[in-house]
C-alpha positions in Angstrom: 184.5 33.5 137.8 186.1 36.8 138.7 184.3 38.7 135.9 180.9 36.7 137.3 181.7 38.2 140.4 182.2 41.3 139.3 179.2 41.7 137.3 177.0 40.1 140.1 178.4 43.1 142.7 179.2 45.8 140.3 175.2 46.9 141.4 175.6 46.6 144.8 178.7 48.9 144.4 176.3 52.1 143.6 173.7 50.8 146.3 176.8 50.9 149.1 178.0 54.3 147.3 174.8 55.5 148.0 174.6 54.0 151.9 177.4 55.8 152.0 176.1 59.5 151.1 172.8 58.5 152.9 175.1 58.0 156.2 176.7 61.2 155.6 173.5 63.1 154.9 172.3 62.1 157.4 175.3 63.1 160.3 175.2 66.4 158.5 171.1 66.9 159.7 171.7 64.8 162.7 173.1 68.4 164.0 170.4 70.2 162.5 167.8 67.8 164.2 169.3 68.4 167.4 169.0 72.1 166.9 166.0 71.8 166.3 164.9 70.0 169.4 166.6 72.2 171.6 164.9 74.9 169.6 161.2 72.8 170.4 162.7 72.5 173.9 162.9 76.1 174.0 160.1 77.4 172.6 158.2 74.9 175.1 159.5 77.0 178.1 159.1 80.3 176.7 155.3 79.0 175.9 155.0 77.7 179.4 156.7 81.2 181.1 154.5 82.8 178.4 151.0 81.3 180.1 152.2 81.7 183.5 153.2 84.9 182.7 149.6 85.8 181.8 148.4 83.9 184.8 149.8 86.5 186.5 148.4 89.6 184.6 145.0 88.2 185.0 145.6 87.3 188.8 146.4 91.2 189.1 144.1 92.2 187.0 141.5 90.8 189.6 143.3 92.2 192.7 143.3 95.6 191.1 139.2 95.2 190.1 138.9 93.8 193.7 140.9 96.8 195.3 139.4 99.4 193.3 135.4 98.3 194.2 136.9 98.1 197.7 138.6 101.4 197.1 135.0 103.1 195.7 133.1 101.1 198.9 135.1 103.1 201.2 134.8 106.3 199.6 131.0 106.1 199.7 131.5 105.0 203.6 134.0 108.1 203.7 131.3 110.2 202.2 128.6 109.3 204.3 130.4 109.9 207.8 131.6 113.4 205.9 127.7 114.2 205.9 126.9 112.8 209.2 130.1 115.0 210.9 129.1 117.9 208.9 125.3 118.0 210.4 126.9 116.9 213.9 128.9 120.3 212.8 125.9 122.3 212.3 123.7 121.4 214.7 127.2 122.4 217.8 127.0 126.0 215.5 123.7 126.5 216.3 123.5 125.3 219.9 127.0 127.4 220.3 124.5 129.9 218.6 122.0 129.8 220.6 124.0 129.8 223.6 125.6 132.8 222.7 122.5 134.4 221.9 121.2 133.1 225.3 124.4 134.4 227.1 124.1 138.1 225.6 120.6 138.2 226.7 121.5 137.4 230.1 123.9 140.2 230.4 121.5 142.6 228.9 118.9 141.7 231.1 121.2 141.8 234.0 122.5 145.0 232.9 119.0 146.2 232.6 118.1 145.1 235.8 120.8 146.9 237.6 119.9 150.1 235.8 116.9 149.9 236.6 118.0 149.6 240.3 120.4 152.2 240.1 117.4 154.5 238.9 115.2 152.9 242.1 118.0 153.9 244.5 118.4 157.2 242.6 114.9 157.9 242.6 114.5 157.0 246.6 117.4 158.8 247.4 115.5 162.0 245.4 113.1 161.5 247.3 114.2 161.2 250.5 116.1 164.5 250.0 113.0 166.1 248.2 111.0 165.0 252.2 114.3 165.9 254.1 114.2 169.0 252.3 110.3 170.0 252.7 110.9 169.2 256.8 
């Protein structure tokens, strides 16, 4: 009976032999599985830091495109007062200008004028000698 039993779990000795390096196979790559999902873990975050990383760089990438057409607007606006203060600019020259121009032609003509009366009193005062003289 003992050899019966023998030969009847004799096979069953290799089967739990090899139960046996199956359970120890598979401890050894139970720590390699877990590596590995902490390593899926972490490549999930760096994905997910990855996209909102680029989220970012196309939010600024907007903002700067937004600020520079703003910054061009504003140049042109710059621009245009520049034109409209330089022909404000031009037309005080030539009104300061003209001013001056008027002004010096005043004095000359009031300077003319008083020669002109300075020779009218001179010329009466000749004369009234030149009668003064001849009575």
């Amino acid at each position: 009976q003992i050899g019966c039993l023998h030969e009847t779990l004799s096979p069953f000795d290799a089967v739990a032999k090899r139960v046996g390096e199956i359970g120890k196979l598979l401890s050894s790559q139970e720590e390699t599985y877990d590596e590995l999902a902490n390593f899926s873990r972490d490549l999930s975050g760096a994905e997910a830091q990855a996209e909102h990383a680029a989220e970012l760089l196309r939010s600024a990438g907007e903002a700067a495109k937004e600020m520079k057409e703003s910054a061009q607007k504003n140049q042109a606006m710059l621009q245009a007062n520049i034109k409209v203060l330089e022909k404000k600019l031009a037309e005080w020259q030539d009104r300061v200008a003209k001013a001056e121009a008027a002004k010096q032609e005043a004095a000359a003509a009031a300077l003319a004028e008083a020669q002109a009366d300075e020779d009218t009193t001179k010329g009466s005062k000749k004369e009234e000698k030149a009668k003064k003289e001849k009575a």
